[in-house]
C-alpha positions in Angstrom: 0.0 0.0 0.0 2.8 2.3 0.8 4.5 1.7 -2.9 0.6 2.8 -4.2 0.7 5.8 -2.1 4.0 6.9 -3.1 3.3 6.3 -7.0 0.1 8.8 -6.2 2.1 11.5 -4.6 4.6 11.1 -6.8 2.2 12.2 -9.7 0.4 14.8 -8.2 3.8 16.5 -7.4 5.4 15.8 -11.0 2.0 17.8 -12.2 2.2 20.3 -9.7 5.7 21.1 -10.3 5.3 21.2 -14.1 2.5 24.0 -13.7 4.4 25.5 -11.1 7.9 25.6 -12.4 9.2 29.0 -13.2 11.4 27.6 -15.8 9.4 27.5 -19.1 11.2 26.7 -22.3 12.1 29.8 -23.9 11.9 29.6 -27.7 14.3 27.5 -29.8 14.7 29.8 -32.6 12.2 32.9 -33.6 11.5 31.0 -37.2 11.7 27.4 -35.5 8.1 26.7 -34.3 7.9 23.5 -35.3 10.6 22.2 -33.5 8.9 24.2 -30.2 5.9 22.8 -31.4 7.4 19.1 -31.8 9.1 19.2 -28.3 5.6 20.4 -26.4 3.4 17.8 -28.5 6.3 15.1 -27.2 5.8 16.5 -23.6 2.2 16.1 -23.3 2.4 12.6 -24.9 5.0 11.3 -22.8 3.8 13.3 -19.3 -0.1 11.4 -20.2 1.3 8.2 -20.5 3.8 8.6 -17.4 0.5 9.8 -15.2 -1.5 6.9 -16.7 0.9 4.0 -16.1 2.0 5.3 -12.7 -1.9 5.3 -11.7 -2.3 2.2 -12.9 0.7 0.6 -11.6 -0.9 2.6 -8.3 -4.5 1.2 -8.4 -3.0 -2.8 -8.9 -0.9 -2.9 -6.3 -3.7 -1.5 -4.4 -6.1 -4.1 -5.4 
């Protein structure tokens, strides 16, 4: 139950910091939005599947 618990807060801080954090990307290039584009679409992919399989790994060692 502990391991659960810690996968939880573990989440819920990751999010909170993101949102928090005062270090935003600053721009690659002034004419390079796709590559700033690119690298934001790959951090919301990769941050919904970390939340997902952390929750899940969360809710089976629960059950």
């Amino acid at each position: 139950m502990a391991i659960a618990i810690v996968l939880i807060v573990m989440v819920v801080a990751s999010i909170t910091f993101h949102f928090l954090s005062p270090w935003w990307l600053t721009p690659a290039s002034s004419n390079w939005g796709e590559i700033d584009g690119a690298l934001n679409l790959t951090l919301v992919i990769t941050g919904a599947f970390f939340i997902v399989i952390n929750l899940m790994i969360a809710w089976f060692v629960i059950k």
